[in-house]
C-alpha positions as CSV (number, residue, x, y, z in Angstrom):
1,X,103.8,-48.0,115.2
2,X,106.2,-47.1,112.9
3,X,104.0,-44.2,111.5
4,X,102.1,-42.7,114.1
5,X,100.9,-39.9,111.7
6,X,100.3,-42.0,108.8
7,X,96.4,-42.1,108.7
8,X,96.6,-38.3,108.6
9,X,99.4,-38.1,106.2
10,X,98.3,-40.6,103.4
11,X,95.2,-41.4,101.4
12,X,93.6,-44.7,100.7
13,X,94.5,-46.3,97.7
14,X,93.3,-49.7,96.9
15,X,94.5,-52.3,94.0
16,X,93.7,-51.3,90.3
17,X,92.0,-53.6,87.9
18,X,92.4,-54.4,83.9
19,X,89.7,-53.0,82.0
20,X,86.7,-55.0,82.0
21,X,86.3,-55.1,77.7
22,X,90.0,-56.7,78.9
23,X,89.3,-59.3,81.1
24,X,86.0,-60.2,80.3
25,X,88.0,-62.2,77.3
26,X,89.0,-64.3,79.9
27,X,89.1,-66.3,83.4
28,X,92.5,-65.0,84.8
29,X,93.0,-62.7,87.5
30,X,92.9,-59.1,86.7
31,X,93.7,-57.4,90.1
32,X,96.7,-55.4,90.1
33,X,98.2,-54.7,93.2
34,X,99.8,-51.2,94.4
35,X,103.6,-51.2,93.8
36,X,105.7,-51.6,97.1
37,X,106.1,-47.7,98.0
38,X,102.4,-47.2,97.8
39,X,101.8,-50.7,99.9
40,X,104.0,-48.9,103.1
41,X,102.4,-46.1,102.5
42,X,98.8,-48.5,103.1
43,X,100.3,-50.0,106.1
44,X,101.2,-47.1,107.5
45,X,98.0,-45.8,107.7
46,X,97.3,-48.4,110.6
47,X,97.1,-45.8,113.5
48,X,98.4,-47.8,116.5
49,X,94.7,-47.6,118.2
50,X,94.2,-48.4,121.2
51,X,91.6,-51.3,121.0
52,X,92.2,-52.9,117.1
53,X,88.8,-53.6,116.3
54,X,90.3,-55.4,113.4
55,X,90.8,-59.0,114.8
56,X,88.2,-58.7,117.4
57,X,85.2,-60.2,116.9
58,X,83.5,-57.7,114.8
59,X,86.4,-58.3,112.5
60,X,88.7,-60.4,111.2
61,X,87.1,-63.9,112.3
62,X,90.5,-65.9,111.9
63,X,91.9,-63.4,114.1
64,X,94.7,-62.4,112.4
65,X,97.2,-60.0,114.0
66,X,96.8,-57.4,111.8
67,X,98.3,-54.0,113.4
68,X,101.4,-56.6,114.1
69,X,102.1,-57.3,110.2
70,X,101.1,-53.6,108.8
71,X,104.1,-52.1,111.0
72,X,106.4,-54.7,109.9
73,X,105.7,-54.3,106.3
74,X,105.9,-50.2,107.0
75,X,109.5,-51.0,108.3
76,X,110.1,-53.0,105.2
77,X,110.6,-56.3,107.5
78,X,108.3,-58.5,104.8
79,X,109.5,-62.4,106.0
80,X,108.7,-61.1,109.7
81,X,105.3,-60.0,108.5
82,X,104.3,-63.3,106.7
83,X,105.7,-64.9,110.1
84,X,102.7,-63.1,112.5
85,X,100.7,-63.6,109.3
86,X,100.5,-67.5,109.0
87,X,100.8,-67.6,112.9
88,X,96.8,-67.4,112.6
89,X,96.1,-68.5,109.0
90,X,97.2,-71.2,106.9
91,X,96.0,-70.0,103.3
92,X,96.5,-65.9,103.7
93,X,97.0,-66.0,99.5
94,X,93.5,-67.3,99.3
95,X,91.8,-65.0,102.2
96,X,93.5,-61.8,100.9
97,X,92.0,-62.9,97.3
98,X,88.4,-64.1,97.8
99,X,87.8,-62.2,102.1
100,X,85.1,-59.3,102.3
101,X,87.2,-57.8,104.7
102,X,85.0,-57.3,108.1
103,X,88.2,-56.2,109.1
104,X,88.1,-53.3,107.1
105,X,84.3,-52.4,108.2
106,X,85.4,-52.5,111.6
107,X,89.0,-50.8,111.2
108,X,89.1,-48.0,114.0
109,X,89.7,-45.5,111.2
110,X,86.1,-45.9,109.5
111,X,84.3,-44.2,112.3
112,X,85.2,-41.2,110.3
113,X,87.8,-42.2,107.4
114,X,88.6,-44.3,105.0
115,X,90.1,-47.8,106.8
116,X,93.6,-49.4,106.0
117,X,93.5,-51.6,103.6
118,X,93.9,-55.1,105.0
119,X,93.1,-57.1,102.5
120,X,95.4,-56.5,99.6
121,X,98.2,-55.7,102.3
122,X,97.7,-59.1,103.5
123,X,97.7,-60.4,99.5
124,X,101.1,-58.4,99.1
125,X,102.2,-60.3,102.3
126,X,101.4,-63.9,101.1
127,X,102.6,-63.4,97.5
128,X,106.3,-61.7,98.7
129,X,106.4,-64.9,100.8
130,X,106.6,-67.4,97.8
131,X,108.0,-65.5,95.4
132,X,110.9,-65.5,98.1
133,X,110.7,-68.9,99.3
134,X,109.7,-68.0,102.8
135,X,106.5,-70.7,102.5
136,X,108.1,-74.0,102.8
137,X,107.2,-77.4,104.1
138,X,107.0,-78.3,107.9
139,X,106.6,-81.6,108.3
140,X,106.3,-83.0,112.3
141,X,109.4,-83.5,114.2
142,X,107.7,-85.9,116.0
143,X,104.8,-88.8,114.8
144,X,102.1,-89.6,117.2
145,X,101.4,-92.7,115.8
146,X,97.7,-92.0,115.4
147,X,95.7,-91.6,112.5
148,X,93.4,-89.4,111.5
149,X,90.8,-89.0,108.3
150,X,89.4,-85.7,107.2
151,X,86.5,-85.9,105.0
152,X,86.4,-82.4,102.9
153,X,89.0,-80.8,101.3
154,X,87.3,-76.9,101.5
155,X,88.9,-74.0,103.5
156,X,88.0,-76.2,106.9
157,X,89.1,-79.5,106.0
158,X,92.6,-78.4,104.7
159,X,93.4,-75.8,107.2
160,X,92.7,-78.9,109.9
161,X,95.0,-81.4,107.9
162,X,97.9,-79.4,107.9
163,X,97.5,-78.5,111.6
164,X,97.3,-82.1,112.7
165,X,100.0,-83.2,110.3
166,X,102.2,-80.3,111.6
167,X,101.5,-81.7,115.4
168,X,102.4,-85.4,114.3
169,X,99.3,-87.3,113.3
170,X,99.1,-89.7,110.3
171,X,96.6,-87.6,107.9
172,X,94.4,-88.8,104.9
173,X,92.1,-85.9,103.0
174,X,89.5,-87.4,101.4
175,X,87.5,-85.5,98.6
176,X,85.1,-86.9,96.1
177,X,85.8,-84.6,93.5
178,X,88.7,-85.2,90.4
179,X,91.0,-82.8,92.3
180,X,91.7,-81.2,95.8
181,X,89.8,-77.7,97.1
182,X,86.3,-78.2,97.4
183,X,84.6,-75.2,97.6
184,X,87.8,-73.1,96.9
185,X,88.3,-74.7,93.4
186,X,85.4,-75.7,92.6
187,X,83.1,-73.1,94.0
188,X,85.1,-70.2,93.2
189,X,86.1,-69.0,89.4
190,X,89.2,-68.6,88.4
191,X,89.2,-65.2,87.8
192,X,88.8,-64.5,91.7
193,X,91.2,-67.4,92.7
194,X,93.2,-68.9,89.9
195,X,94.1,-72.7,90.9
196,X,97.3,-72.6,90.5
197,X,96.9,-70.8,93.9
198,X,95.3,-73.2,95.6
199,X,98.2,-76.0,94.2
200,X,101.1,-74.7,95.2
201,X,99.4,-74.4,98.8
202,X,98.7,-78.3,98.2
203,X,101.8,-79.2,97.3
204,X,103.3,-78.1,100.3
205,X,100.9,-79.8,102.5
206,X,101.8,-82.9,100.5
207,X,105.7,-82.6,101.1
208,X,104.9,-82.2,104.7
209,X,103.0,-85.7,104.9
210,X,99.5,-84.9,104.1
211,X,97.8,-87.5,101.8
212,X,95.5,-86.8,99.3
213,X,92.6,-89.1,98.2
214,X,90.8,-87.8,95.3
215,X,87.6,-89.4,93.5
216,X,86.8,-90.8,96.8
217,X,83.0,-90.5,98.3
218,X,82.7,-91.9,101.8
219,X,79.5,-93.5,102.0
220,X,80.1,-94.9,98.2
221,X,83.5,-95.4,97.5
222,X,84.1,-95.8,100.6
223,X,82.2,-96.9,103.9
224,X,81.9,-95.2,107.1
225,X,82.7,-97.9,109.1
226,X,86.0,-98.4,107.2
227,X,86.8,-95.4,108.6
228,X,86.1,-95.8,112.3
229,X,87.7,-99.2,112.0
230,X,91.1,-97.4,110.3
231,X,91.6,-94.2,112.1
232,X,91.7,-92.9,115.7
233,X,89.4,-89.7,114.8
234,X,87.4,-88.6,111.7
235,X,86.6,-84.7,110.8
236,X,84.2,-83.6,108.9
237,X,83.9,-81.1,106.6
238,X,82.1,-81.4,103.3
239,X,80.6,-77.9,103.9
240,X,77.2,-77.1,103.7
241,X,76.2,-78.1,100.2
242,X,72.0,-78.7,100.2
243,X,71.0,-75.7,98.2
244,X,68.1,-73.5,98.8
245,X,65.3,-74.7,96.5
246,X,62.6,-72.5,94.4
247,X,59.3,-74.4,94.5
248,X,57.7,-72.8,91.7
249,X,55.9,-73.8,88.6
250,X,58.2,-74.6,85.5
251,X,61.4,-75.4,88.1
252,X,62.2,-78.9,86.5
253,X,62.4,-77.1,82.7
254,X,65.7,-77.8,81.1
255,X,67.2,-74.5,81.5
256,X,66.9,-74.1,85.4
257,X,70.1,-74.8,87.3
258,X,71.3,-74.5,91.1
259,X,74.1,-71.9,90.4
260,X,76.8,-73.8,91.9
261,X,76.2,-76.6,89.4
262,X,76.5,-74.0,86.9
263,X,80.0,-72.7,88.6
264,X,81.2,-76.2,89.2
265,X,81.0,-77.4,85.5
266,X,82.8,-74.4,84.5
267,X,85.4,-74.7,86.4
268,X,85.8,-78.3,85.4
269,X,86.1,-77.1,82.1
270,X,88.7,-73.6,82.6
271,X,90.7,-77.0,84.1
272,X,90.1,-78.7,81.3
273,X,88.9,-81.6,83.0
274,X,85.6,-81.3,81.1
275,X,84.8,-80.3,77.2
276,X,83.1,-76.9,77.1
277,X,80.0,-78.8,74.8
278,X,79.3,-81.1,78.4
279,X,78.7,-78.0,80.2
280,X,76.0,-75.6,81.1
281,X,76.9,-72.9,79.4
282,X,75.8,-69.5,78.8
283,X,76.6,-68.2,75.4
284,X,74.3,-65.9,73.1
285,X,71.8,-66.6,76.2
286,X,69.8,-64.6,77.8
287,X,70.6,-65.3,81.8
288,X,68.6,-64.8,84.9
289,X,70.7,-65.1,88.1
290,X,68.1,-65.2,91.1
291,X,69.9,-64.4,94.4
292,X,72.2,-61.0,95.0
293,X,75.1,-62.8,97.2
294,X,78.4,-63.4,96.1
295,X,77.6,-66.7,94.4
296,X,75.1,-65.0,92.4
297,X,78.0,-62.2,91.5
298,X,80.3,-65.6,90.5
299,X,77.4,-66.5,88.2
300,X,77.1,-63.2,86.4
301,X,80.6,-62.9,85.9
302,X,81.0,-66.2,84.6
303,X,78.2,-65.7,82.2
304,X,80.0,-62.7,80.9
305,X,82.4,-64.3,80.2
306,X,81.2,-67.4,78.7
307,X,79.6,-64.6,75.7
308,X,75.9,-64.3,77.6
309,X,73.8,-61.7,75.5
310,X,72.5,-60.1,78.4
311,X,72.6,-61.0,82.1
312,X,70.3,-60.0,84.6
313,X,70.2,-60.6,88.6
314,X,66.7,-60.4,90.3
315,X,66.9,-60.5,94.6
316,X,63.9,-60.9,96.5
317,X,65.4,-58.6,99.4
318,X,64.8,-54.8,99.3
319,X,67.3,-53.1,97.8
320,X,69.5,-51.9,100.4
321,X,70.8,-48.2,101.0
322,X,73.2,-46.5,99.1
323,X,76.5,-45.3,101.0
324,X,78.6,-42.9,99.3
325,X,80.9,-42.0,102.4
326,X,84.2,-43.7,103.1
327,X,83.4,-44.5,106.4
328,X,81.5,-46.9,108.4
329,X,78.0,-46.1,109.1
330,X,77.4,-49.1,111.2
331,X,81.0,-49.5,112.7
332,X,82.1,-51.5,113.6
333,X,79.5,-53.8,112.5
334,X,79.3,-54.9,108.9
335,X,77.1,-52.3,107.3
336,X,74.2,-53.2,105.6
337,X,74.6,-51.2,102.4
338,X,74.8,-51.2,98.2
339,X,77.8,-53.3,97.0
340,X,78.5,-53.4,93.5
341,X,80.9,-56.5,93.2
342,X,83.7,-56.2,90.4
343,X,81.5,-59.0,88.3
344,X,78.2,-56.7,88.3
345,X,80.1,-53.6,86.9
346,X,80.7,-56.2,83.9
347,X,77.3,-55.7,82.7
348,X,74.1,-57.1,84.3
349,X,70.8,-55.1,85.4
350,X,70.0,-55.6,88.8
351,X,66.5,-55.4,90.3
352,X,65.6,-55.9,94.0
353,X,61.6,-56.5,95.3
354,X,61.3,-59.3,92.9
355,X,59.4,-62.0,93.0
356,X,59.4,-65.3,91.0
357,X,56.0,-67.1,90.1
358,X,57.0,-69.7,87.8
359,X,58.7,-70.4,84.8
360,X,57.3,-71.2,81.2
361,X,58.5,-73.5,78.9
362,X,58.7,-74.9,75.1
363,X,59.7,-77.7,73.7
364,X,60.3,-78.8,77.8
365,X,63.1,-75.7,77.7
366,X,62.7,-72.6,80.1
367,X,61.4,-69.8,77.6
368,X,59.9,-67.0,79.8
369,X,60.1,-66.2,83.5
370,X,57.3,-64.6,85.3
371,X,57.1,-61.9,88.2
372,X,55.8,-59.7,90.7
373,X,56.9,-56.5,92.5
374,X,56.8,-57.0,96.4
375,X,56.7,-54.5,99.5
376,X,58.6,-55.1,103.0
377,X,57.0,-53.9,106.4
378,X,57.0,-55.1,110.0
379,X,59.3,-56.8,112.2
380,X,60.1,-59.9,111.4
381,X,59.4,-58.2,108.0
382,X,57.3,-60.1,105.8
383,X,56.1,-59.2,102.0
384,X,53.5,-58.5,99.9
385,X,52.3,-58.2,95.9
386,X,52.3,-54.9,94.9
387,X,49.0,-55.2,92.7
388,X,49.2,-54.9,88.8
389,X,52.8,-55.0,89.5
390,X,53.3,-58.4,87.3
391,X,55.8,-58.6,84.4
392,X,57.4,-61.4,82.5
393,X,61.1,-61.7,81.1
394,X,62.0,-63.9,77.9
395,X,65.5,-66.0,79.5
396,X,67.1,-68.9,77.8
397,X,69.5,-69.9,81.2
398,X,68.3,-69.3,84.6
399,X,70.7,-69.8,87.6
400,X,69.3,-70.4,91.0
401,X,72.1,-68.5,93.7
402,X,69.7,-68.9,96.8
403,X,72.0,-69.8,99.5
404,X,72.2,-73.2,100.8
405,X,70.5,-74.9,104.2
406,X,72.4,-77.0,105.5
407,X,75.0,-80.3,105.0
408,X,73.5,-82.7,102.7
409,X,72.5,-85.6,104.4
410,X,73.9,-88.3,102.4
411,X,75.5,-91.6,103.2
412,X,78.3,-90.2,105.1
413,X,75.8,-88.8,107.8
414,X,73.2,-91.4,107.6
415,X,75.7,-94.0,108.1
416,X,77.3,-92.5,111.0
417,X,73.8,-91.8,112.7
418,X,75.3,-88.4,113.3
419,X,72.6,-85.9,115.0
420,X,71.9,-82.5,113.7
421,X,70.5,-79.7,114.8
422,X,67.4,-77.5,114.6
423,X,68.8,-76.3,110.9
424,X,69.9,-79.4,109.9
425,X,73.8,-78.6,110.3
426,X,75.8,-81.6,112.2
427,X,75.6,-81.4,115.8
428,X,78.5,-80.2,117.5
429,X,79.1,-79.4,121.0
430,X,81.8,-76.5,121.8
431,X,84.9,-79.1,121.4
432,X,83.6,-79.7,117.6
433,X,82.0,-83.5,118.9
434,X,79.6,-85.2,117.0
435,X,77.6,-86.9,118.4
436,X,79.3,-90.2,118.0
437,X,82.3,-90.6,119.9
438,X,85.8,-90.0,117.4
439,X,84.0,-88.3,115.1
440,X,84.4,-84.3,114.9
441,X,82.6,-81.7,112.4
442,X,83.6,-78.5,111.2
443,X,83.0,-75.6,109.0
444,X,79.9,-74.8,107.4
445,X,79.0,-78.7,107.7
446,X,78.1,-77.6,111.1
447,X,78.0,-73.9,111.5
448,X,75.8,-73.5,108.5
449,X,77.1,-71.7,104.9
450,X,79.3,-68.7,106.2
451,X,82.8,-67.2,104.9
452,X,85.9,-68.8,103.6
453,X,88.2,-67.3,106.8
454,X,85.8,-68.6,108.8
455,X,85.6,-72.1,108.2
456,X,89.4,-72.1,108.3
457,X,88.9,-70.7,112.2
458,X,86.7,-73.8,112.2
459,X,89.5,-76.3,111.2
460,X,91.9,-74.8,112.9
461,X,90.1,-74.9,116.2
462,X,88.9,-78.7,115.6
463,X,92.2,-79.2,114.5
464,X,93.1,-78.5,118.5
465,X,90.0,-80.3,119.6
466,X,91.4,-83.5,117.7
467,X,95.1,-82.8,118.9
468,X,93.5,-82.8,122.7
469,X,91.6,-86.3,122.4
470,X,94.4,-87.9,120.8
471,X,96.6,-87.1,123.6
């Protein structure tokens, strides 16, 4: 490495962010990256150890080379750095945005330090790369003459177009939304990945042959069998969008939305694609965001900035321990402790051990939510009331962030008599094979809701699948 002392010479030092009474008046991004001194100084820190936990499994699952592009932005070689970088991942502008970073949990410095930090090294990487020009269009020098259709147009579903357009194959994204992304635009506020991210990314995947079909539902717009008919393989990945339901009293009231409803019609509208008056919207409202994930986080910081009057987040989960330390408790697993997310210190009030009874209503509009405390014991744990523990909460807007089951089993699936599994994901064997012949699946379609860098691992790897039975 170029640094061999560098993790005992520098510090960690992460990105800085714009005042939240700042950024709160907006849907921007408000990270601010270390300047260029202080980013070799970050990759120096990479310690040249022997086994790099950091794109083994316990880390970083698109394996990126990591230890490869810290040295080579330590030695101030930047273009040979995004080279090793996009060697494993096609959207590294989007990972080193919206990534938790395993890679950083299983770093070999947090058994007893503070790790390198990957992810806004990698963010530095990707952005130097366009602001440069480095990130331009490879188109096939060769066509196969086969076709193929991708269904999807999330993390999986791109990253696999623009590997099988790159080996040669006549491509067609399909995506039943008003614009390309999926879950990456539509899913995701803008103030963790402004589109204009995700565009540029698209645009060079259209100047290297990749077409685009937007407003296009197969199983409506579009048959199935068209498909098979037209095309030498078809992938799949539409993600896994069935949300988790609440079955409670008072869940039809007006007022009660899945939260990525919620997310989705305000990013429609930050597009201006849809007048703010046509959403759901959270202003002067009292919010309850049930669920503690990351798309719960989205929620609350949308909300906040929408001009919510007061936010809360309830979780049904215990409330996990508190970590002060730098280092990994659990390395080099992911440790199971207290985040705060950037969107929570906005202003919410969190509570953990709740549970929802129902909700009450006027006028056919949620009014008042109603709860109970809950214990955890045993193994599998289960839970109980805590007695006289009930309390109610007045809430105008109440945003379900659950987590989501499985694929929904639409048209697309039922037409292609696809067979799923015990979960209800699409079957798949370990070449990403449906179970209809030409017909591939990939992503959280078929490994279940899981993160952004690992459905593009997905594509990439049906990508090769579909490469190797068009031979």
């Amino acid at each position: 490495m170029g640094k061999p002392t560098g993790f005992l010479e520098y510090t960690r030092k992460t990105y800085s962010e714009q005042p939240v009474k700042e950024r709160i008046k907006h849907f921007k991004e408000f990270i601010i990256l270390p300047e260029e001194a202080e980013l070799k100084k970050q990759a120096a820190r990479c310690m040249d150890c022997g086994i790099p936990f950091c794109h083994s499994s316990y880390g970083c699952p698109v394996e990126n080379l990591i230890p490869e592009w810290n040295d080579l932005l330590y030695r101030d070689q930047w273009q040979e750095a995004y080279e090793r970088l996009e060697l494993t991942n096609n959207f590294p502008e989007i990972t080193g945005r919206v990534c938790p970073a395993p890679c950083e949990t299983a770093c070999t410095l947090s058994i007893n330090d503070s790790p390198v930090t990957i992810k806004q090294i990698e963010w530095a990487i990707a952005e130097r790369a366009f602001a440069e020009g480095w990130v331009t269009p490879r188109p096939p020098r060769r066509l196969s003459g086969k076709k193929v259709a991708i269904v999807g147009s999330g993390p999986a579903g791109l990253a696999a177009a623009q590997q099988l357009r790159r080996a040669g194959h006549e491509v067609t994204v399909y995506e039943k939304a008003p614009k390309m992304g999926g879950l990456l635009r539509y899913g995701i506020p803008d103030f963790k990945l402004e589109k204009h991210i995700l565009d540029r990314r698209l645009a060079q995947m259209e100047a290297e042959g990749v077409r685009f079909e937007n407003n296009t539902e197969i199983g409506v717009d579009i048959s199935a069998r068209y498909l098979l008919k037209s095309f030498d393989a078809i992938l799949i990945a539409v993600g896994a969008g069935q949300p988790r339901e609440l079955e409670v009293e008072g869940r039809q009231l007006k007022g009660v939305h899945f939260a990525m409803e919620y997310l989705t019609q305000s990013n429609l509208a930050v597009d201006g694609l849809r007048a703010r008056e046509q959403c759901i919207r959270a202003d002067g409202k009292t919010v309850l965001v049930l669920g503690g994930g990351d798309t719960g986080s989205d929620c609350v910081g949308t909300a906040i900035r929408q001009g919510a009057k007061k936010v809360y987040q309830f979780e049904i989960l215990p409330r996990p321990a508190e970590w002060k330390e730098s280092w990994n408790l659990d390395w080099p697993r992911w440790p199971n402790i207290l985040r705060t997310s950037s969107s929570q210190r906005e202003g919410c009030e969190r509570q953990w051990n709740i549970l929802t009874r129902k909700f009450e209503g006027r006028n056919g509009r949620v009014y008042r939510a109603h709860f109970s405390r809950i214990e955890w014991s045993g193994q599998p744990p289960v839970y109980k009331e805590i007695p006289g523990s009930a309390f109610s909460l007045q809430v105008d807007l109440v945003l379900l962030a659950l987590g989501f089951l499985h694929v929904q089993h639409g048209p697309l699936i039922k037409d292609l008599e696809l067979a799923l599994d015990e979960r209800g994901n699409i079957l798949t064997n370990g070449d990403y094979a449906t179970s209809r012949a030409g017909v591939f699946a990939a992503g959280d379609a078929s490994a279940g809701a899981s993160l952004v860098v690992r459905a593009i691992f997905h594509g990439r790897q049906a990508a090769e699948m579909i490469h190797a039975y068009l031979k």
